[in-house]
CHARMM-style PDB file with segment names, atoms N, HN, CA, C and O in Angstrom:
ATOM      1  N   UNK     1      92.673 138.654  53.337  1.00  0.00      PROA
ATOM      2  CA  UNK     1      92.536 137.966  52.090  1.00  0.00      PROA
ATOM      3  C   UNK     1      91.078 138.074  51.659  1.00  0.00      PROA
ATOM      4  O   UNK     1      90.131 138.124  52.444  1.00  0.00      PROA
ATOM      5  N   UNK     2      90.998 138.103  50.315  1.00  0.00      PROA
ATOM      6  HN  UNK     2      91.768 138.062  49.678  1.00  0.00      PROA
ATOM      7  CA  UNK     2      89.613 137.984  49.530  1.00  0.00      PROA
ATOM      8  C   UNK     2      89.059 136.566  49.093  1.00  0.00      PROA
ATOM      9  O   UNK     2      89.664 135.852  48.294  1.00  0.00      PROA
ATOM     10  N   UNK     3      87.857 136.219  49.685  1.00  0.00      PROA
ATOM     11  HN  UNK     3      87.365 136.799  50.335  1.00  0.00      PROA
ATOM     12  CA  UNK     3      87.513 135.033  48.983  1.00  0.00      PROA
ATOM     13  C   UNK     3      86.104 134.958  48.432  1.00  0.00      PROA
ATOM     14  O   UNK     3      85.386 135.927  48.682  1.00  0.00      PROA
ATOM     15  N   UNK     4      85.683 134.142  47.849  1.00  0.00      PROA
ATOM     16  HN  UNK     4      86.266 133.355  47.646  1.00  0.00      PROA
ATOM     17  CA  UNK     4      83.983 134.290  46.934  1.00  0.00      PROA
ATOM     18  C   UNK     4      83.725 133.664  48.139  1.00  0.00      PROA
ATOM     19  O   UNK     4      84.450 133.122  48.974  1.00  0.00      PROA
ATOM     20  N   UNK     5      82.404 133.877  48.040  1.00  0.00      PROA
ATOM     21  HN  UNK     5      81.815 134.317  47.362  1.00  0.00      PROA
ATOM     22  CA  UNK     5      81.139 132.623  49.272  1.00  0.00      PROA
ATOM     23  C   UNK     5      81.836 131.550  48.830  1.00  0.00      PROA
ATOM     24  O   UNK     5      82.132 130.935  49.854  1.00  0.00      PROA
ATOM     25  N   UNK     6      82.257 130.988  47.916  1.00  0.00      PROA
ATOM     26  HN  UNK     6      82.017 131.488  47.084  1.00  0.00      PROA
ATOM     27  CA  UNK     6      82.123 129.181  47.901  1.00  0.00      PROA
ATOM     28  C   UNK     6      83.712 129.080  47.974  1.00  0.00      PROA
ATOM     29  O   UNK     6      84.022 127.930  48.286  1.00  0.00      PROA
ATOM     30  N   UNK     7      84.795 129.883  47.793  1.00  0.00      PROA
ATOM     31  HN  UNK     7      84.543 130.817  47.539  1.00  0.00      PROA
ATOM     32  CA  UNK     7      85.675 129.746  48.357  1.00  0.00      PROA
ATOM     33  C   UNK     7      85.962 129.945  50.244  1.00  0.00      PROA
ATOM     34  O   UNK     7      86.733 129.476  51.081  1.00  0.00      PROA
ATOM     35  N   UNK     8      84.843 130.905  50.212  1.00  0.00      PROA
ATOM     36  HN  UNK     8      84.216 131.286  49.532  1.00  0.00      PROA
ATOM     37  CA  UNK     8      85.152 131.136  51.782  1.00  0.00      PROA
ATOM     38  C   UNK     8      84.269 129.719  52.687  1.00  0.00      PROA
ATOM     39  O   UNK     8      84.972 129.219  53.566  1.00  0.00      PROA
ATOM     40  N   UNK     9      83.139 129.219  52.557  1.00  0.00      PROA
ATOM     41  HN  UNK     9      82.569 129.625  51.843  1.00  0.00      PROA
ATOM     42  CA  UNK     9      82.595 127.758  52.478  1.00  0.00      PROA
ATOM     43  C   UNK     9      83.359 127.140  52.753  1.00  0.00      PROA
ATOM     44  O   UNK     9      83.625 126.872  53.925  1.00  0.00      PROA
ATOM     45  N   UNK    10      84.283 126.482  51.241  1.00  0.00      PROA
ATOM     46  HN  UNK    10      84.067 126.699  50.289  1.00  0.00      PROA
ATOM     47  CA  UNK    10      85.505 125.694  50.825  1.00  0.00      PROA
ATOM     48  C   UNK    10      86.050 125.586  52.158  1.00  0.00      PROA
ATOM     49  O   UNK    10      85.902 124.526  52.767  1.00  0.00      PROA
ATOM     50  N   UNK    11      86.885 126.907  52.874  1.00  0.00      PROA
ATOM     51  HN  UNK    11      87.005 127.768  52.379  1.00  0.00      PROA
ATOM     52  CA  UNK    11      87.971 126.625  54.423  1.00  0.00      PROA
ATOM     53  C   UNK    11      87.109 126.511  55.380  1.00  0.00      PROA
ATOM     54  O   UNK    11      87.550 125.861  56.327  1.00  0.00      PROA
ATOM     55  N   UNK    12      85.945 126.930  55.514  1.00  0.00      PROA
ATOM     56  HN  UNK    12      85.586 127.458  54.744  1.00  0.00      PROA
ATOM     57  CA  UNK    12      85.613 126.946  56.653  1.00  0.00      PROA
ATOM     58  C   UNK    12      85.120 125.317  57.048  1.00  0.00      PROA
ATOM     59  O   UNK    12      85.245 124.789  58.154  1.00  0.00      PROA
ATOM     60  N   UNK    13      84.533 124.705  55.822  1.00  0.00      PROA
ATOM     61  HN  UNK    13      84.432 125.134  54.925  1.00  0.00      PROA
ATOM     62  CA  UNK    13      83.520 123.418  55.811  1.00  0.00      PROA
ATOM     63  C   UNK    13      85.255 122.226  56.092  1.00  0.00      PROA
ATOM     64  O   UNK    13      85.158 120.999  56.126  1.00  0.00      PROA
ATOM     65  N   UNK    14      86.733 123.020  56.261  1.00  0.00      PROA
ATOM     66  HN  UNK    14      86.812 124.017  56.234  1.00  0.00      PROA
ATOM     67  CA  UNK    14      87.508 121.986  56.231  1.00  0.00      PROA
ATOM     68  C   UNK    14      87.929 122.125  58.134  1.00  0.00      PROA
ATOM     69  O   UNK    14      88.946 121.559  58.533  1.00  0.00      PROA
ATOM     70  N   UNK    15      87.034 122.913  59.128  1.00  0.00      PROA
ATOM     71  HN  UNK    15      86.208 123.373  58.804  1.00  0.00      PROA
ATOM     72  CA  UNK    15      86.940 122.487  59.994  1.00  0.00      PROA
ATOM     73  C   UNK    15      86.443 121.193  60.530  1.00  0.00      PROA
ATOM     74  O   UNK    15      85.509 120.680  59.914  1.00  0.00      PROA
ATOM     75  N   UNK    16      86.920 120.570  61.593  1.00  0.00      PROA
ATOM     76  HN  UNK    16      87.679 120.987  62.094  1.00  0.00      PROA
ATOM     77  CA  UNK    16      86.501 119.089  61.320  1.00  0.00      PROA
ATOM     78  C   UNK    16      85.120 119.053  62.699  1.00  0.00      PROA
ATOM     79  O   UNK    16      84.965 118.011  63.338  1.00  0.00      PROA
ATOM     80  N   UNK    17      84.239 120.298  62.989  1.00  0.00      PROA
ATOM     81  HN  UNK    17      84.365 121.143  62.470  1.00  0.00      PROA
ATOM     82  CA  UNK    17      83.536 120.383  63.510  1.00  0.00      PROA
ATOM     83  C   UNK    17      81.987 120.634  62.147  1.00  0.00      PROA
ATOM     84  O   UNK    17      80.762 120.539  62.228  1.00  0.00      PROA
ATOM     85  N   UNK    18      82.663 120.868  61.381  1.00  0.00      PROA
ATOM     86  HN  UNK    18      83.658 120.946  61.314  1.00  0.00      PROA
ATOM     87  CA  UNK    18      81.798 121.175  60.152  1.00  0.00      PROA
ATOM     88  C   UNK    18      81.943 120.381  59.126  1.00  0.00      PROA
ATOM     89  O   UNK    18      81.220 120.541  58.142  1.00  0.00      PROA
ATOM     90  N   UNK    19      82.836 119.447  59.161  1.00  0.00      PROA
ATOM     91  HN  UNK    19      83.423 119.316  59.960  1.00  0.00      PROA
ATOM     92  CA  UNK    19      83.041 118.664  57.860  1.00  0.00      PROA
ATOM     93  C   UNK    19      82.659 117.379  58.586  1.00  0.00      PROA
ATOM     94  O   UNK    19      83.029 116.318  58.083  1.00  0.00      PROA
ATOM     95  N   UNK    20      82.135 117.369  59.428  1.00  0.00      PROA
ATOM     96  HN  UNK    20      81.834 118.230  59.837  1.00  0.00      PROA
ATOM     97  CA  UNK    20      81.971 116.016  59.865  1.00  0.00      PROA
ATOM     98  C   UNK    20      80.235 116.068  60.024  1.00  0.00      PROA
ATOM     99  O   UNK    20      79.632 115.035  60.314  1.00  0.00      PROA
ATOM    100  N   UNK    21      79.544 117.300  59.816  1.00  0.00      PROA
ATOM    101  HN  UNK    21      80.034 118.139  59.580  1.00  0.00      PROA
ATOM    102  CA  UNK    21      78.218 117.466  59.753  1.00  0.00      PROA
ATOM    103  C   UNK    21      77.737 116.558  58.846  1.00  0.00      PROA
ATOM    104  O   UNK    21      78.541 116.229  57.975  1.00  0.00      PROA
ATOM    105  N   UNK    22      76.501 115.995  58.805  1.00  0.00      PROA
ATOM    106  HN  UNK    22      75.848 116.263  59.513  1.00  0.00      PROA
ATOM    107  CA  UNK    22      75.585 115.123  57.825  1.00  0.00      PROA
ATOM    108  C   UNK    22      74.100 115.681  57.920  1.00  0.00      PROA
ATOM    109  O   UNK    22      73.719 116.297  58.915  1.00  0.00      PROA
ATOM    110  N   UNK    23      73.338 115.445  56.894  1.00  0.00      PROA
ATOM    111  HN  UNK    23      73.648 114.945  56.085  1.00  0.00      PROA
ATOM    112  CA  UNK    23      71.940 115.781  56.809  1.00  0.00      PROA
ATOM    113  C   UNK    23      71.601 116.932  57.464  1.00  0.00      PROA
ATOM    114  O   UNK    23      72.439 117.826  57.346  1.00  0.00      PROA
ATOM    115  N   UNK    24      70.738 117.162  58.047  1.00  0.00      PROA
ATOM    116  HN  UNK    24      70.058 116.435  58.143  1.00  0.00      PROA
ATOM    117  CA  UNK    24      70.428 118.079  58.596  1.00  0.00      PROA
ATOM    118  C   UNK    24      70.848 119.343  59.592  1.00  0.00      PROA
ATOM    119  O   UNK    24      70.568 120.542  59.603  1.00  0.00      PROA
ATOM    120  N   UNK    25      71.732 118.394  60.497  1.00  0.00      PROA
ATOM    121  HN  UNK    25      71.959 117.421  60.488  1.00  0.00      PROA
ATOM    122  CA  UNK    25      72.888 118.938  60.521  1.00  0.00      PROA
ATOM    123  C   UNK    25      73.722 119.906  59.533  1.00  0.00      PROA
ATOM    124  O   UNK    25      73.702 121.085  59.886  1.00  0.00      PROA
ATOM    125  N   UNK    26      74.278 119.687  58.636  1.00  0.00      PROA
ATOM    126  HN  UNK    26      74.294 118.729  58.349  1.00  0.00      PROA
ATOM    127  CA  UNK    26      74.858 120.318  57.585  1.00  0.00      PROA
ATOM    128  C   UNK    26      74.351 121.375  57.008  1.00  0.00      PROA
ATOM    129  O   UNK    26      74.975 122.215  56.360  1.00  0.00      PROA
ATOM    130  N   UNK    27      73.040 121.346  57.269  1.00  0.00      PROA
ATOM    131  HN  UNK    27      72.533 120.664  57.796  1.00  0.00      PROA
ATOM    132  CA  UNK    27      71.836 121.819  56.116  1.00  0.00      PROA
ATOM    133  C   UNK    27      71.832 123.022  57.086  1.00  0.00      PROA
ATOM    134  O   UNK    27      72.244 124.105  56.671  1.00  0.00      PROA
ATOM    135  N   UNK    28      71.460 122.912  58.151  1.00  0.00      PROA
ATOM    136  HN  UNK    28      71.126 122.031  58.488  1.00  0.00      PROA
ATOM    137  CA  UNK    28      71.532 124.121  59.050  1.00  0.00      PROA
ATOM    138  C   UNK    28      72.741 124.850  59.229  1.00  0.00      PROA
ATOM    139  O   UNK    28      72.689 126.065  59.419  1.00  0.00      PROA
ATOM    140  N   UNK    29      73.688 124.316  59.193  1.00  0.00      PROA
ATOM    141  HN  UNK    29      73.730 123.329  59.038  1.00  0.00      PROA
ATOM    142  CA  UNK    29      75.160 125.126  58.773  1.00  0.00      PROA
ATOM    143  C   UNK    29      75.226 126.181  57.456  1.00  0.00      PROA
ATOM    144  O   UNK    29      75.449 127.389  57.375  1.00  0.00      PROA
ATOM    145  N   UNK    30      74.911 125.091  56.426  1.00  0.00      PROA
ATOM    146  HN  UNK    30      74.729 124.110  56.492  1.00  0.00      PROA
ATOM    147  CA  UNK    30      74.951 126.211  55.686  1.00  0.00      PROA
ATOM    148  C   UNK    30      74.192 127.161  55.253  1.00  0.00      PROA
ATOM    149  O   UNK    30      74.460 127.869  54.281  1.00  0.00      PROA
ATOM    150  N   UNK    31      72.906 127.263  56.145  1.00  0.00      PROA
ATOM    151  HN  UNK    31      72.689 126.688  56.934  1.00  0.00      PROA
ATOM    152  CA  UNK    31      71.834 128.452  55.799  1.00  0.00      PROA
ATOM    153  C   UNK    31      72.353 129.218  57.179  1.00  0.00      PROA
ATOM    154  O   UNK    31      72.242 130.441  57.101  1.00  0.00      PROA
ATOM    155  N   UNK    32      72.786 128.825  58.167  1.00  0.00      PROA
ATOM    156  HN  UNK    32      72.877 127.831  58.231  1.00  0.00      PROA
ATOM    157  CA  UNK    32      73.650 130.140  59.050  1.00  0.00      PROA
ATOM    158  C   UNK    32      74.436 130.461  58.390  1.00  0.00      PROA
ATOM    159  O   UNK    32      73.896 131.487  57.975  1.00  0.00      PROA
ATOM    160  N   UNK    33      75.828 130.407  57.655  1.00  0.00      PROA
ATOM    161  HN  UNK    33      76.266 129.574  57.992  1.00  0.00      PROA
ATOM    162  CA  UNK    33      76.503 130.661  56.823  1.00  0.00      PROA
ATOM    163  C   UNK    33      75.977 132.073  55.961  1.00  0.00      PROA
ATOM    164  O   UNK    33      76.098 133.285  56.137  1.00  0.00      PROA
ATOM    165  N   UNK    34      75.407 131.304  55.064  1.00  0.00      PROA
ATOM    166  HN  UNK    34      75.309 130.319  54.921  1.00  0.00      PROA
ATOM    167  CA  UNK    34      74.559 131.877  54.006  1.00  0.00      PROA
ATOM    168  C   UNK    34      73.921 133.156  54.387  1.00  0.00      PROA
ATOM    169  O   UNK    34      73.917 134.125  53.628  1.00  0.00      PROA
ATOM    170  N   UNK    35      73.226 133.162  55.903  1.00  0.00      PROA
ATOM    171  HN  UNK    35      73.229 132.375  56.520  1.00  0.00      PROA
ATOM    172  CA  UNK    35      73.010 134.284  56.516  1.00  0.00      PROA
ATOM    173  C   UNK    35      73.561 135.274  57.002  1.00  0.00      PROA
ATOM    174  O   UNK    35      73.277 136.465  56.881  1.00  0.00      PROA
ATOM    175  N   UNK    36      74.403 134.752  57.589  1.00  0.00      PROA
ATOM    176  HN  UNK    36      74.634 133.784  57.687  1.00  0.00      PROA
ATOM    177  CA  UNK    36      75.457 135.516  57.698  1.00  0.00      PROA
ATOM    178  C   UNK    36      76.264 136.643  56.933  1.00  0.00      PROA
ATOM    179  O   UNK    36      76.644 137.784  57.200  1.00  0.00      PROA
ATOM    180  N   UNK    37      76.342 135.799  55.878  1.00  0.00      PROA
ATOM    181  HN  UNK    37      76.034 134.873  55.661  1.00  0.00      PROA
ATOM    182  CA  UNK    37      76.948 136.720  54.539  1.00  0.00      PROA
ATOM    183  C   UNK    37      75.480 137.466  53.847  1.00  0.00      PROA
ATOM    184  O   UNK    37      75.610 138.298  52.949  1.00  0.00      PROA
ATOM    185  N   UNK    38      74.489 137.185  54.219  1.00  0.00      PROA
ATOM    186  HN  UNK    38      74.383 136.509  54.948  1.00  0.00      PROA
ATOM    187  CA  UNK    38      73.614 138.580  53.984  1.00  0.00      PROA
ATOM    188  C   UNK    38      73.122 139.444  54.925  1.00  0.00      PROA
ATOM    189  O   UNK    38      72.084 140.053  54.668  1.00  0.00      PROA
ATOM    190  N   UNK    39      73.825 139.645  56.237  1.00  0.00      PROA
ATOM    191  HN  UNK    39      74.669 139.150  56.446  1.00  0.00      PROA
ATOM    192  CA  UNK    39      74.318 140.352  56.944  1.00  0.00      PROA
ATOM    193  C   UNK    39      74.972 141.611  56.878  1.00  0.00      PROA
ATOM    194  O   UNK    39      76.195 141.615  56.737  1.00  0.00      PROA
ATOM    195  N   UNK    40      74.182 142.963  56.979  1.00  0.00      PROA
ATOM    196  HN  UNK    40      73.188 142.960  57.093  1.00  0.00      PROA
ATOM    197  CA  UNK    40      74.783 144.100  56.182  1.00  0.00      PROA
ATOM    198  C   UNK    40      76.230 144.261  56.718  1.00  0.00      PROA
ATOM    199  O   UNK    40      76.897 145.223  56.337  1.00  0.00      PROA
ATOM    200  N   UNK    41      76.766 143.309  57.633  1.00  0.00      PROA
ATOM    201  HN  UNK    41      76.224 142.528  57.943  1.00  0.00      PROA
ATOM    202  CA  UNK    41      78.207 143.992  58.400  1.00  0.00      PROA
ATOM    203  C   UNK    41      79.175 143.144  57.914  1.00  0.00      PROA
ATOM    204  O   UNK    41      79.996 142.625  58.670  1.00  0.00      PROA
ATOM    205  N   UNK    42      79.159 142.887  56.330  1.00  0.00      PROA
ATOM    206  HN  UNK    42      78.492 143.308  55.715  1.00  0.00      PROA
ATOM    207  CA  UNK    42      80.143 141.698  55.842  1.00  0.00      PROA
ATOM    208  C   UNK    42      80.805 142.699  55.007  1.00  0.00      PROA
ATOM    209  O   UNK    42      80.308 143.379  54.109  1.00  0.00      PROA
ATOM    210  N   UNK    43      82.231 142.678  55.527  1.00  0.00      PROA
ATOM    211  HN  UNK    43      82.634 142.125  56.256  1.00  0.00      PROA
ATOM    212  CA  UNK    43      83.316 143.295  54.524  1.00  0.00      PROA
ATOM    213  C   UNK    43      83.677 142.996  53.041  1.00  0.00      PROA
ATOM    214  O   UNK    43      84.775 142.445  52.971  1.00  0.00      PROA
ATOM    215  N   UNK    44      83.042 143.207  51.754  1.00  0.00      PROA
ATOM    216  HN  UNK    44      82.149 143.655  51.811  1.00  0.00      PROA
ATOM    217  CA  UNK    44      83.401 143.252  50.793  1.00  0.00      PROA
ATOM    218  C   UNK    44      84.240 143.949  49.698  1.00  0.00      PROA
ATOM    219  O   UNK    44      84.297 145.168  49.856  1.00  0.00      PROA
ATOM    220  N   UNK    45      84.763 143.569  48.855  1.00  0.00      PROA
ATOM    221  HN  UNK    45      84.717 142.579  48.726  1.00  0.00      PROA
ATOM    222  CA  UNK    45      85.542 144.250  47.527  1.00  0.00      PROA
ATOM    223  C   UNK    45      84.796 144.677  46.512  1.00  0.00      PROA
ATOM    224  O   UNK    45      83.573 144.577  46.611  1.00  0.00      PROA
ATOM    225  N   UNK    46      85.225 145.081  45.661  1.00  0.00      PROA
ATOM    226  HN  UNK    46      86.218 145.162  45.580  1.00  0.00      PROA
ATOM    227  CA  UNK    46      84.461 145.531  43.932  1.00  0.00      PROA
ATOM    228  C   UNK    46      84.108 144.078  43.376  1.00  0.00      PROA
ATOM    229  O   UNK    46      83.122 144.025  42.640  1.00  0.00      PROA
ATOM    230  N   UNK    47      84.535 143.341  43.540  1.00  0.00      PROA
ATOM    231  HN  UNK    47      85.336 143.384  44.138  1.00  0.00      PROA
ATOM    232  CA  UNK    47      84.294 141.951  43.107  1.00  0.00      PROA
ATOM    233  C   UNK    47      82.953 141.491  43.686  1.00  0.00      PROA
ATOM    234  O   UNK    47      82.236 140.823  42.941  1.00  0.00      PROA
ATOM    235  N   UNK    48      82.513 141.776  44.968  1.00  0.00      PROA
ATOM    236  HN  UNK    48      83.096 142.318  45.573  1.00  0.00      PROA
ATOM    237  CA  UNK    48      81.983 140.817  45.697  1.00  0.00      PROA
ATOM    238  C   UNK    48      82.486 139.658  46.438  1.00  0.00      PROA
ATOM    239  O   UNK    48      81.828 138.623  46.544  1.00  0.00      PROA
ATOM    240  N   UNK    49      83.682 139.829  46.969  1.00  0.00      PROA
ATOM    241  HN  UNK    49      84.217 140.670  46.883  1.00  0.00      PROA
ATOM    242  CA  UNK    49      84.265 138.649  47.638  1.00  0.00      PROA
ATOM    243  C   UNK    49      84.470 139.267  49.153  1.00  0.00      PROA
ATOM    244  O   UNK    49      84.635 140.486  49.205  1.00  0.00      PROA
ATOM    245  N   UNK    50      84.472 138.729  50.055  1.00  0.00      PROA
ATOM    246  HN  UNK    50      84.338 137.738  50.013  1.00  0.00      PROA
ATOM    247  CA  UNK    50      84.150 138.610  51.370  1.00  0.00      PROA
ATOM    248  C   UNK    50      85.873 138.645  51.995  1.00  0.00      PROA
ATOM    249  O   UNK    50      86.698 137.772  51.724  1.00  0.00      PROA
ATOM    250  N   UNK    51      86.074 139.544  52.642  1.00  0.00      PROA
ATOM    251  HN  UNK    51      85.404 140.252  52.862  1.00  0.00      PROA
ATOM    252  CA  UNK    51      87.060 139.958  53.628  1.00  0.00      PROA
ATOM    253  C   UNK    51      86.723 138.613  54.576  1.00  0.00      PROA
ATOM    254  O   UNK    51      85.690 138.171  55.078  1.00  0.00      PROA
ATOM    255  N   UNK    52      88.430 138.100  54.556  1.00  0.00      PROA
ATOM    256  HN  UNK    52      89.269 138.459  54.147  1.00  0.00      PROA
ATOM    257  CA  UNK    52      88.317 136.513  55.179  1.00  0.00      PROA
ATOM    258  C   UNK    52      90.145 137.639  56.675  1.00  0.00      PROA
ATOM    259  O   UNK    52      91.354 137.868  56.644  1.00  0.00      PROA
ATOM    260  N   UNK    53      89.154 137.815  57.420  1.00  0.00      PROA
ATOM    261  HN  UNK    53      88.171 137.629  57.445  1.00  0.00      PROA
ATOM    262  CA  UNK    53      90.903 138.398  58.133  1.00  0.00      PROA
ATOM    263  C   UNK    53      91.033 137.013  59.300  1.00  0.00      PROA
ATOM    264  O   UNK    53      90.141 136.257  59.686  1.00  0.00      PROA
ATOM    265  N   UNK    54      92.398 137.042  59.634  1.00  0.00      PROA
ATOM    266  HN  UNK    54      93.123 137.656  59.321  1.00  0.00      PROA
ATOM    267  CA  UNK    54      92.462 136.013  60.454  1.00  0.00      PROA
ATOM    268  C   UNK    54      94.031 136.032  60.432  1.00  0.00      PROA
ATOM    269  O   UNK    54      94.673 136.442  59.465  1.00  0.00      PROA
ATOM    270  N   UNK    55      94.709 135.446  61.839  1.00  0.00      PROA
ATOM    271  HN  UNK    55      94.187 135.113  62.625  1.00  0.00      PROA
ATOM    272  CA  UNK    55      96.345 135.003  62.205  1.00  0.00      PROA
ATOM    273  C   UNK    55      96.851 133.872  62.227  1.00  0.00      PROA
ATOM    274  O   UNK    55      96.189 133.118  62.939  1.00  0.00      PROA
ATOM    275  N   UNK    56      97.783 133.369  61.744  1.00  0.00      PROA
ATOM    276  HN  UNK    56      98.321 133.981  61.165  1.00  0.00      PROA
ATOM    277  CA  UNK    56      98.533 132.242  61.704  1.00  0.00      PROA
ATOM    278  C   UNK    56      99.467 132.063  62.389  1.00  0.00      PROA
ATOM    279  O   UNK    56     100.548 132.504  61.998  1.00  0.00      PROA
ATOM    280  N   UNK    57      99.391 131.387  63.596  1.00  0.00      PROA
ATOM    281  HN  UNK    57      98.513 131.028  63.914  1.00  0.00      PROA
ATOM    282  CA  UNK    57     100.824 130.964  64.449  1.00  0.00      PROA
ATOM    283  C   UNK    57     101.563 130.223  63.919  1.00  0.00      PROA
ATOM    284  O   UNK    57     101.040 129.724  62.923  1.00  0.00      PROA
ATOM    285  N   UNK    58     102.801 129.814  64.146  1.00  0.00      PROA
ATOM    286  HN  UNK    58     103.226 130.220  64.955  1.00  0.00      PROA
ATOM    287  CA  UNK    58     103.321 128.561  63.796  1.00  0.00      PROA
ATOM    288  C   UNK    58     104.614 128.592  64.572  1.00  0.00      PROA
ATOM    289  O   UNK    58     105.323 129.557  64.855  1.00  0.00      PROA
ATOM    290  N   UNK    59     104.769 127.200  64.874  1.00  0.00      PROA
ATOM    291  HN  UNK    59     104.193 126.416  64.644  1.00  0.00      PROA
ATOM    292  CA  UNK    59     105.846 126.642  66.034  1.00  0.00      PROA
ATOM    293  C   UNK    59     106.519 125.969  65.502  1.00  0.00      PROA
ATOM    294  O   UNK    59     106.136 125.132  64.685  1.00  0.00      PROA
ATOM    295  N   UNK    60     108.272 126.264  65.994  1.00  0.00      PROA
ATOM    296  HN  UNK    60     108.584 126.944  66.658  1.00  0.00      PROA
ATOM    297  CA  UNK    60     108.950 124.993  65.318  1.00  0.00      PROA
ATOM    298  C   UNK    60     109.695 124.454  67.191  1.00  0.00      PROA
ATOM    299  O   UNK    60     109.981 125.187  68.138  1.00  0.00      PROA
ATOM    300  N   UNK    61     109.737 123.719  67.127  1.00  0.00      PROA
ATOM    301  HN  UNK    61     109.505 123.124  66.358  1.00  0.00      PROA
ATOM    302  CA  UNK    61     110.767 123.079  68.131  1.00  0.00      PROA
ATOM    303  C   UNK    61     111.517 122.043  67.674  1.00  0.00      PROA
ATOM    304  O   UNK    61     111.299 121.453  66.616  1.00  0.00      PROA
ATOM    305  N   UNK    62     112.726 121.710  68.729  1.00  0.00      PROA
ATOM    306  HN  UNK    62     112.903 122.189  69.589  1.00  0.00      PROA
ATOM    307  CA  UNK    62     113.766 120.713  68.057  1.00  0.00      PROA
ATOM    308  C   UNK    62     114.113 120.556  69.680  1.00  0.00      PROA
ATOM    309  O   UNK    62     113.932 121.468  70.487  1.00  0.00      PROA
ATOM    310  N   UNK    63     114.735 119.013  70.076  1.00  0.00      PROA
ATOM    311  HN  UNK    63     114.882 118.272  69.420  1.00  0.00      PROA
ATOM    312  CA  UNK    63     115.292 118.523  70.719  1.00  0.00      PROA
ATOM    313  C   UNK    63     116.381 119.253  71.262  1.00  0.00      PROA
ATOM    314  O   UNK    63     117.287 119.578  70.494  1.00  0.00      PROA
ATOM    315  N   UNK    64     116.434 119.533  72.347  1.00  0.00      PROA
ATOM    316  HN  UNK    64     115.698 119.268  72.971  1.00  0.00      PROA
ATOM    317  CA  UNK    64     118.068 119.905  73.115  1.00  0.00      PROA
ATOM    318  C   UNK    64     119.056 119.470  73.086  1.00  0.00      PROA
ATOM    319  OT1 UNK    64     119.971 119.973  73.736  1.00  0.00      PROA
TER     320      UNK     64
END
């Protein structure tokens, strides 16, 4: 999937190891971030949006 920096931000900041950051804390998150994505090894489109790859498990169970 394709996302902008502030969409790709958006999911990542809804980890609850990152959304629970404050002040300074936070502040240093998002200038690693930020660095990151000016990192020549970041997968982009014609747009400028950032190659977000990643797998989704999902489980169902039910009672016997």
């Amino acid at each position: 999937m394709w996302l902008s920096e502030d969409a790709l931000w958006a999911r990542i900041n809804t980890l609850s190891q990152i959304a629970v950051l404050k002040g300074e804390g936070r502040d240093a998150a998002i200038e690693v971030f930020k660095g990151i994505l000016k990192d020549g090894d970041v997968e982009r489109n014609e747009k400028g949006e950032v190659a977000a790859h990643g797998v989704t498990y999902f489980a169902w169970t039910d009672r016997i």
